[in-house]
C-alpha positions as CSV (number, residue, x, y, z in Angstrom):
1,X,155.2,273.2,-19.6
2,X,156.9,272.0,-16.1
3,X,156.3,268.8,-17.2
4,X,158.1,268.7,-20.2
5,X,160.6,270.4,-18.7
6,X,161.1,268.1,-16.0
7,X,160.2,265.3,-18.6
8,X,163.7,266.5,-20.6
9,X,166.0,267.0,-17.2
10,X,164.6,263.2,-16.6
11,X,166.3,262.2,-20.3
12,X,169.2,264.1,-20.4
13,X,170.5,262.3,-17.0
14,X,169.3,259.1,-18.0
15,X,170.9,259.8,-21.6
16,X,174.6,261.0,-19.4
17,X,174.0,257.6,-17.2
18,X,174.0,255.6,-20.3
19,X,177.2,257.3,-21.9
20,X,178.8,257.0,-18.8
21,X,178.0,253.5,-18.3
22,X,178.6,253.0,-22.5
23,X,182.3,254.8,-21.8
24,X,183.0,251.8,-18.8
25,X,182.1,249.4,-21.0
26,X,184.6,250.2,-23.7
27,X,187.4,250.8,-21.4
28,X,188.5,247.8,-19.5
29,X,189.5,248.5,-16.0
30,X,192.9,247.1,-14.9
31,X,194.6,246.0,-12.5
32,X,198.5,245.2,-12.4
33,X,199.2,242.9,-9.1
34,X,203.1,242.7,-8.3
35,X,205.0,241.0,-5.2
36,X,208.2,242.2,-3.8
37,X,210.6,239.5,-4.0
38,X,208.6,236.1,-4.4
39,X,210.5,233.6,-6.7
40,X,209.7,232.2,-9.9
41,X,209.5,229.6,-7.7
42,X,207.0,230.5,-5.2
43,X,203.5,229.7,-7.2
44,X,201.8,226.4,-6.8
45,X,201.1,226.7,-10.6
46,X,204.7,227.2,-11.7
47,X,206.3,224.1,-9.1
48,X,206.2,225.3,-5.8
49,X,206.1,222.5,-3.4
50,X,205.8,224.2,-0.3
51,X,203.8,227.7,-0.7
52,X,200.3,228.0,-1.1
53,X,198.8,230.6,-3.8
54,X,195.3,229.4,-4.9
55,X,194.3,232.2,-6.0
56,X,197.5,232.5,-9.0
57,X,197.1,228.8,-9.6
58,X,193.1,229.7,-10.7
59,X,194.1,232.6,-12.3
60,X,196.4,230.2,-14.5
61,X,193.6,228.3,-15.4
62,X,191.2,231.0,-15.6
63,X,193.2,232.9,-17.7
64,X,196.7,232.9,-19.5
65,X,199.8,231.4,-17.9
66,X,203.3,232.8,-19.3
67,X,206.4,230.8,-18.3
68,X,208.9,233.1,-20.1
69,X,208.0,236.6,-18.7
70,X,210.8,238.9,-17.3
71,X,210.9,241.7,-14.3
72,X,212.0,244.9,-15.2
73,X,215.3,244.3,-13.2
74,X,216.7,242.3,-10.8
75,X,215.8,244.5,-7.7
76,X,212.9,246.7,-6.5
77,X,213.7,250.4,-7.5
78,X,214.7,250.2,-11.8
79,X,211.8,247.3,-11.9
80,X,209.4,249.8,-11.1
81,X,211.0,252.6,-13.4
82,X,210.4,249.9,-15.9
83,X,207.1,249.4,-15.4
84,X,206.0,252.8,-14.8
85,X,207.9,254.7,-18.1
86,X,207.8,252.0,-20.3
87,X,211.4,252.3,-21.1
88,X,213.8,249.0,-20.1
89,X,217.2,249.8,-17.9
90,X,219.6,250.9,-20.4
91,X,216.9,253.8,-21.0
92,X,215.1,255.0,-17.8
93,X,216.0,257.3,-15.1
94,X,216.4,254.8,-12.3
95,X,218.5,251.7,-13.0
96,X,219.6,250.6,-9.8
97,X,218.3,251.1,-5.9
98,X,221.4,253.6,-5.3
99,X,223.3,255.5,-7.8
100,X,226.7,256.8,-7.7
101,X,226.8,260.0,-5.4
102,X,226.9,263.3,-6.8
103,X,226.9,266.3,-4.7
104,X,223.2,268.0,-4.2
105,X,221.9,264.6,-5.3
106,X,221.5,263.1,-2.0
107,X,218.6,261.9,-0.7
108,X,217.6,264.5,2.1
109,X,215.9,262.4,4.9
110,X,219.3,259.9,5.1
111,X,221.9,261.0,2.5
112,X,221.1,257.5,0.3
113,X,222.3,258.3,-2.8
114,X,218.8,258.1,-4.6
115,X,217.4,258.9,-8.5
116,X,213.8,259.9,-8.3
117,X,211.5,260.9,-11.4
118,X,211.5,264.2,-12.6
119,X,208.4,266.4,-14.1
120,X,209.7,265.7,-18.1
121,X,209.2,261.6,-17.5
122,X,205.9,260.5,-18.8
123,X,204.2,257.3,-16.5
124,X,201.8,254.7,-17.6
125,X,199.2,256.3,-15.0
126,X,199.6,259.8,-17.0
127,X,198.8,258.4,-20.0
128,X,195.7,256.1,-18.7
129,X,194.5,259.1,-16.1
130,X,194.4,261.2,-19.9
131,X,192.5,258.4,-21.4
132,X,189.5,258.8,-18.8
133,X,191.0,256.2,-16.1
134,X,190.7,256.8,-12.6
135,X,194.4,256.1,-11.1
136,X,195.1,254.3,-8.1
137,X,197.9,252.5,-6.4
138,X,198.7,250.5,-2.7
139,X,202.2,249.7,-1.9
140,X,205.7,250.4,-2.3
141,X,206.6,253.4,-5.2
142,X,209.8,253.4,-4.8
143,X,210.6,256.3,-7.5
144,X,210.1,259.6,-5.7
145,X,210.5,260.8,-1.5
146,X,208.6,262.9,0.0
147,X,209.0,266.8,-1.6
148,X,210.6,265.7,-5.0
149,X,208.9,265.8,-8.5
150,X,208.6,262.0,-8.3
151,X,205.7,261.2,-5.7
152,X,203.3,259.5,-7.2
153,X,200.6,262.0,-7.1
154,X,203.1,264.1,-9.4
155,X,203.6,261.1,-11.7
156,X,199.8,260.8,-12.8
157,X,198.2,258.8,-9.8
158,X,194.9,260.0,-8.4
159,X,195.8,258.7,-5.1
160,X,198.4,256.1,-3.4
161,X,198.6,254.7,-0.2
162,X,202.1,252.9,1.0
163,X,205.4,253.6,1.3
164,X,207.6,256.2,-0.8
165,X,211.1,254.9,0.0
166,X,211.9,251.3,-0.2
167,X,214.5,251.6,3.0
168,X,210.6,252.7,4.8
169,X,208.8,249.3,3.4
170,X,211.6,247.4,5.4
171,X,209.0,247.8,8.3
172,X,206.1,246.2,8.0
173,X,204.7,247.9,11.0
174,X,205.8,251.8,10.6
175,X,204.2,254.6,12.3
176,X,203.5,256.3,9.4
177,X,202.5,256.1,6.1
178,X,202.1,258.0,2.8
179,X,198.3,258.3,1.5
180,X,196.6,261.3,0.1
181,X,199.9,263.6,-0.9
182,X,200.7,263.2,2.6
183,X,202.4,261.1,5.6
184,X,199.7,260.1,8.1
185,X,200.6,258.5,11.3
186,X,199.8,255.0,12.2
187,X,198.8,255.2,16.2
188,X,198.3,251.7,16.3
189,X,202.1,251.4,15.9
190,X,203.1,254.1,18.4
191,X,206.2,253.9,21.0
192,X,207.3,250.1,19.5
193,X,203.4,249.0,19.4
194,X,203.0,246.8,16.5
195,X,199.0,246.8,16.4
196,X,198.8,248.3,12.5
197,X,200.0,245.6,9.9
198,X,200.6,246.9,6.7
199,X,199.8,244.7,4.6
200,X,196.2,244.3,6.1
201,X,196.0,248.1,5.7
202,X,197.2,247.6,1.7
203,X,194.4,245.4,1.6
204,X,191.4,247.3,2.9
205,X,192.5,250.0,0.7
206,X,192.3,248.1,-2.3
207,X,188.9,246.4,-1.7
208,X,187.6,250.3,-1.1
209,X,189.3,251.9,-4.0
210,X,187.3,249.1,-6.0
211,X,184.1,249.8,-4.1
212,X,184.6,253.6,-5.0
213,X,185.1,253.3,-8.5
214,X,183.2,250.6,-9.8
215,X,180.6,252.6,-12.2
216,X,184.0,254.7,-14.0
217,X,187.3,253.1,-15.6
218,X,190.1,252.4,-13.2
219,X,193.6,251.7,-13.4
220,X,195.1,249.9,-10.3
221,X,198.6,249.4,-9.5
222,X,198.6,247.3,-6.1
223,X,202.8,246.9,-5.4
224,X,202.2,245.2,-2.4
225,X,205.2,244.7,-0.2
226,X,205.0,241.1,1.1
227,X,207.1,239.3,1.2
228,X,210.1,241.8,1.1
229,X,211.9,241.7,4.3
230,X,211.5,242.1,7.4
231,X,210.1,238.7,6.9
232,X,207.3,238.8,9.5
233,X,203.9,238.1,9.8
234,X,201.5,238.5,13.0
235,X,201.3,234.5,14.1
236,X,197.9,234.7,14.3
237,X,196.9,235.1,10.6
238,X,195.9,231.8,9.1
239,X,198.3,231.2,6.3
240,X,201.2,231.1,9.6
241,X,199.4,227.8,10.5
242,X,199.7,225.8,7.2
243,X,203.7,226.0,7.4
244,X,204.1,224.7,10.9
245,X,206.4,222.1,8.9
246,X,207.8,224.0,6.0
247,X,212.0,223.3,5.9
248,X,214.3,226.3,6.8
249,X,213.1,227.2,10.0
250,X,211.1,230.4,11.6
251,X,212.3,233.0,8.5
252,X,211.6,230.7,6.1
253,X,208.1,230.2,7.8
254,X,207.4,234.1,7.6
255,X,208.3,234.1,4.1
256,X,205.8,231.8,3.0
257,X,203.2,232.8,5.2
258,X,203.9,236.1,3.4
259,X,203.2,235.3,-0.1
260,X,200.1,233.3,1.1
261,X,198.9,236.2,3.0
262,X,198.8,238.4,0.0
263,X,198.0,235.7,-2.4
264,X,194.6,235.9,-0.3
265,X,194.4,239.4,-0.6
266,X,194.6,239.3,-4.4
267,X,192.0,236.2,-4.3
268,X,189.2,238.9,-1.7
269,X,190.3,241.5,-5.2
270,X,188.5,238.8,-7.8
271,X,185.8,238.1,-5.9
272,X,184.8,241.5,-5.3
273,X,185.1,242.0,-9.0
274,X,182.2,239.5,-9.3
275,X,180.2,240.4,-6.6
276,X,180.2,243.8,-8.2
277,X,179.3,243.1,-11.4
278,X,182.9,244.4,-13.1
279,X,184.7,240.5,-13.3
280,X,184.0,240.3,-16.9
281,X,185.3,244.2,-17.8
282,X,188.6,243.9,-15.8
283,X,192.1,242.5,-16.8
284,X,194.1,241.7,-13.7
285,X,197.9,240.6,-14.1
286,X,199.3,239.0,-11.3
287,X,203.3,238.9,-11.3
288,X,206.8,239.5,-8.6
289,X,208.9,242.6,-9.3
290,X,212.4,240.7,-9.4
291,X,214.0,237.1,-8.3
292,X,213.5,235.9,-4.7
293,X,216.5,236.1,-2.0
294,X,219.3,233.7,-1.2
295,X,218.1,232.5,2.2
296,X,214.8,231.0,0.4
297,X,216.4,229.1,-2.7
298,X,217.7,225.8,-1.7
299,X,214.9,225.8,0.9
300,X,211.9,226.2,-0.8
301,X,213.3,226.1,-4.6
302,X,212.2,229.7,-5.0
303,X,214.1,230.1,-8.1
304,X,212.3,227.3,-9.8
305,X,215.4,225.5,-10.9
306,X,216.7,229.0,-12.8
307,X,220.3,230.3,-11.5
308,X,220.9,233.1,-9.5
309,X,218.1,235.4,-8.0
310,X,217.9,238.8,-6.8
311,X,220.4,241.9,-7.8
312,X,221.6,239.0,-10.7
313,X,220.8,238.9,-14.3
314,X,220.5,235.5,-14.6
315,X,217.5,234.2,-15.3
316,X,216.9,233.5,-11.6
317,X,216.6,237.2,-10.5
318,X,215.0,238.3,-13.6
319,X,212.1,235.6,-14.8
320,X,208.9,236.3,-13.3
321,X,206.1,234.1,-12.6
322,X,202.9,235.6,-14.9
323,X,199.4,235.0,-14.9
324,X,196.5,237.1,-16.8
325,X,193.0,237.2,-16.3
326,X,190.3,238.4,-18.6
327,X,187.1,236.7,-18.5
328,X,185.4,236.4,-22.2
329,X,188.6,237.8,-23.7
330,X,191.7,235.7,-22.7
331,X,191.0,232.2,-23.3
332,X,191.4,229.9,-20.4
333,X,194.1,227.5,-19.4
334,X,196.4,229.0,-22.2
335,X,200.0,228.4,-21.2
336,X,201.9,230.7,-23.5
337,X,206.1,231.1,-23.5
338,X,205.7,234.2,-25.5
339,X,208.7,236.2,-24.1
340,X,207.8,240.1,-22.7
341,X,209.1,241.8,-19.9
342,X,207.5,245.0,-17.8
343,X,208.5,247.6,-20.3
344,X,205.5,246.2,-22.7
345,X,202.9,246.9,-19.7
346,X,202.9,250.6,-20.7
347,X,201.8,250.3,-24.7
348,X,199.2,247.5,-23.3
349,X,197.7,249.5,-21.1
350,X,197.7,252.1,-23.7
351,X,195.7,249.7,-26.5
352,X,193.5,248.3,-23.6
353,X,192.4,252.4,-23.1
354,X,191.9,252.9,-26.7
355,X,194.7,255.4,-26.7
356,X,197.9,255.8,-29.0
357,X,200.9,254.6,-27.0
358,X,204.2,257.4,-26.7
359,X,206.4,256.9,-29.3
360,X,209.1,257.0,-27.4
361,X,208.6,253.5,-25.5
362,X,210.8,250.8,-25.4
363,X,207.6,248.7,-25.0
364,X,205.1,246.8,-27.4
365,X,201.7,246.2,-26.5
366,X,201.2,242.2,-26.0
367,X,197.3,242.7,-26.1
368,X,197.8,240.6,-29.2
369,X,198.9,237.6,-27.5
370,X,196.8,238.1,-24.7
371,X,193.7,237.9,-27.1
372,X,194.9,234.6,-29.1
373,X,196.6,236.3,-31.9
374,X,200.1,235.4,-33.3
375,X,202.7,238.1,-32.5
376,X,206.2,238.2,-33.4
377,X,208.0,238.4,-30.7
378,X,211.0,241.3,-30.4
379,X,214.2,240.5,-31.5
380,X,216.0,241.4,-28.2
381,X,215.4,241.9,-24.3
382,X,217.9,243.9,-22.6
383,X,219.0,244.3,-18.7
384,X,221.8,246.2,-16.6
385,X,222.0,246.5,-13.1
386,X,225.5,248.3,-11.1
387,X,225.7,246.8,-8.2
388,X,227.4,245.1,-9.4
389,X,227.7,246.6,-12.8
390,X,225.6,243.7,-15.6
391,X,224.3,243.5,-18.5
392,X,222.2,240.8,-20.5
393,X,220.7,240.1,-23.2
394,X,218.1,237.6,-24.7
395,X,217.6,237.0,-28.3
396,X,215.1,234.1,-29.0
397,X,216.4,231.0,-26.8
398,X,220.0,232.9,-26.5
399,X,220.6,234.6,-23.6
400,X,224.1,236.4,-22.9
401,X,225.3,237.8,-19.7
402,X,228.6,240.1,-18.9
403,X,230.1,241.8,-15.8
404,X,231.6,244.8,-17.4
405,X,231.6,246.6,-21.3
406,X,235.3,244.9,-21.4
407,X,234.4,241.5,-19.5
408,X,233.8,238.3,-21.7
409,X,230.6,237.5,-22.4
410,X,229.1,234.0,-21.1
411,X,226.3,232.3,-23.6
412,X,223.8,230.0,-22.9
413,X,221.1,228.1,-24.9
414,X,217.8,228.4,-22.9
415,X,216.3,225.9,-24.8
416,X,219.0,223.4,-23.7
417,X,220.1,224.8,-20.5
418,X,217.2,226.9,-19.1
419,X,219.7,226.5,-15.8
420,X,222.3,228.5,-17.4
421,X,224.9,226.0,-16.5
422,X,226.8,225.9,-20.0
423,X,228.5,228.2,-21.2
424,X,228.7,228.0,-25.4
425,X,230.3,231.2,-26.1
426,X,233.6,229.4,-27.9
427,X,231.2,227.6,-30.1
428,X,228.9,230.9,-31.1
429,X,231.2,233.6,-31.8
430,X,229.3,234.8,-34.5
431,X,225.9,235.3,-31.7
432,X,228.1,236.5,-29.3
433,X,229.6,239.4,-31.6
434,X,225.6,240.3,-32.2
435,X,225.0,240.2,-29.1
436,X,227.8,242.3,-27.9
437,X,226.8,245.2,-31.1
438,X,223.4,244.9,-29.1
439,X,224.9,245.7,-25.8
440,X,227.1,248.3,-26.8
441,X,223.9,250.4,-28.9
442,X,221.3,249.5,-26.1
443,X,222.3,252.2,-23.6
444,X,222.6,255.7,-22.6
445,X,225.1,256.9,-20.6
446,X,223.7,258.0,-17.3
447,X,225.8,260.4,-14.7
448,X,224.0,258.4,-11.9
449,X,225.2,254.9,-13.3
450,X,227.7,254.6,-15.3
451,X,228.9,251.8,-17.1
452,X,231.9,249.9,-15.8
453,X,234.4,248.0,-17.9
454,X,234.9,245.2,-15.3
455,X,232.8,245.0,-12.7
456,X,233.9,243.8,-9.1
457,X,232.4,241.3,-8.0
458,X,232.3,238.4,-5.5
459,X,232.1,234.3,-6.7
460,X,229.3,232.9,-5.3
461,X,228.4,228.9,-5.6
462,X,225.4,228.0,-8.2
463,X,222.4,227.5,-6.6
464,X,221.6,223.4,-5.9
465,X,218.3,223.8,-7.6
């Protein structure tokens, strides 16, 4: 009798083993990789002829290359709201870094007038951590301080490690940082010791948080903060060495030493995923959260020919370098210029999980594409950032940009002028009338960031490149 006994306790675990392992199989794992500040620019596989990124460049050929992919803004804080809610900038809580100050609204720590998520916004890591996903994410949040509803353990992450405020990921080598629900203090960093690199420290808890949940579903977020300034980087990692030469002196060195210091993270990520076992069940995008800054334009071309760059809505702060990976399922060495922007990551995450995406989402799932499959493409992508107060628009190879609700809107044809040097709004009025219906319908007013007739603004000179 013990023996059958023992003999059916034997079967029922192997039989839970095999659902388990049955239920990993069936839901992908994946694993959104974004940079803070590195250019359209700034990858070998999209021009770069300075900065190093192998491991993007083999991910292009390994997997899906998209030259016409958008941030969620043109800065750090609303990019991420993008991303996370799934809603684009005229929808989501947090459309700029600061908001206009209102009284009780005030960040605590440093009076920064600062929007965080609240309990009623639903995340993409709510919605996968529902669908059986273990939730993770390493870097800068961005969305919530320490003691409001908008910490990313209260916005559906099983555990983050990083920095909260964006002001605190400044400081590459702080003596504290947020993991566990909790600020923990960095010794190594003590009384103006710089012995603790973050970004090193963003890396080992990646490779672990794999290790840990190899045999379940994960969902991985890694916002890593290089190569947001401070631009630094110890002079004794390897990637300082191949820019001895590199034009634009010492900063300019950092910078790229930066992006090829985490490009090397990312590249110890993918081959952990096959020493594991997990390479062929994981999706990995790879990506920047906005448009690089000034200093590194005319220098290294970090704007890859596209005007403007960060806190602008030209296509040179808002374009992102993309590059997907999904062995067996996304063919390889696809360049596609299928145009999506962060708000779609939410639904695709949702379709990858086998779950119904929110209704509510400004998003579509692009798993379609991803997968070979035509997909008609949305009829409009919309932007506004306040500081100063913009708004754009893209509709097909149009893309219209306005400083204020009253300002005149300047039209460009991408297809003609992907520089945004020409502007054709005297010979379009009828495209720019539907594109300013579009701007006026795709926004909600916001007591944090309201919309300015004209916005004030300095001229600056066109970028060279």
């Amino acid at each position: 009798m013990w023996r059958m006994r023992y003999f059916l306790l034997i079967l029922a675990v192997v039989t839970l083993v095999r659902s388990v392992s049955l239920l990993a199989a069936d839901k992908p794992n994946v694993i959104y990789v974004m940079l803070d500040d590195a250019g359209y620019g700034d990858f070998g596989a999209f021009g770069s002829k300075h900065i190093k990124t192998p491991t993007f460049d083999k991910m292009c050929r390994e997997g899906m290359k998209f030259t016409q992919h958008y941030s969620g803004s043109a800065v750090c804080a609303p990019t991420r709201c993008v991303l996370m809610t799934g809603l684009h900038t005229g929808h989501c809580r947090r459309r700029d870094n600061t908001a206009k100050a209102l009284q009780g609204e005030l960040s605590a720590k440093n009076g920064r007038p600062l929007v965080f998520l609240r309990d009623e916004d639903l995340t993409v890591a709510e919605s996968m951590k529902k669908a059986g996903y273990v939730t993770g994410g390493i870097g800068k949040w961005g969305l919530g301080n320490h003691g409001s509803s908008g910490v990313p353990e209260k916005q559906g992450f099983d555990y983050w490690y990083g920095y909260l405020d964006q002001v605190h990921a400044h400081n590459h080598f702080p003596t504290e940082i947020w993991e566990g629900g909790k600020m923990i203090p960095l010794p190594g960093n003590a009384k103006g010791k710089k012995a603790s690199y973050v970004p090193y420290l963003q890396e080992e808890k990646t490779l672990s948080f794999i290790k840990q949940n190899k045999d379940r579903p994960f969902f991985l977020y890694l916002a890593y903060t290089p190569p947001h300034g401070a631009f630094v980087i110890p002079k004794d990692d390897p990637a300082f060495a191949l820019y001895e030469n590199i034009p634009g002196g010492e900063t300019v060195r950092h910078y790229a030493s930066m992006i090829t210091q985490v490009d090397r993270s990312v590249g110890k990520v993918m081959a952990l995923l096959k020493e594991l076992e997990i390479d062929e069940r994981t999706i990995v995008f790879y990506t920047s959260d906005n448009g690089p800054n000034k200093p590194f334009v005319d220098p290294l071309g970090s704007s890859g020919g596209l005007r403007g760059g960060k806190r602008q809505l030209y296509e040179g702060g808002i374009r992102a370098a993309m590059t997907v990976r999904w062995p067996g399922k996304i063919q390889a060495g696809v360049t596609s210029d299928f145009i999506w922007d962060m708000r779609d990551v939410f639904p695709t995450a949702c379709e990858l999980a086998g779950v119904q995406a929110p209704k509510h989402l400004d998003g579509i799932s692009v798993l379609p594409t991803l997968l070979g499959k035509k997909q008609k493409m949305r009829e409009a992508h919309y932007w506004e950032i306040h500081s100063p107060f913009q708004q754009a628009v893209r509709m097909g190879s149009w893309k219209g940009i306005r400083f204020g609700t009253k300002a005149p809107l300047a039209l460009y044809d991408l297809k003609t002028d992907r520089g945004e040097k020409n502007n054709v709004a005297a010979k379009h009025p009828d495209m720019v009338r539907k594109m300013e219906t579009f701007l006026a319908m795709s926004r909600t007013e916001s007591k944090y960031f309201p919309a300015k007739e004209k916005a004030t603004r300095k001229k600056k000179p066109r970028n060279k490149k």
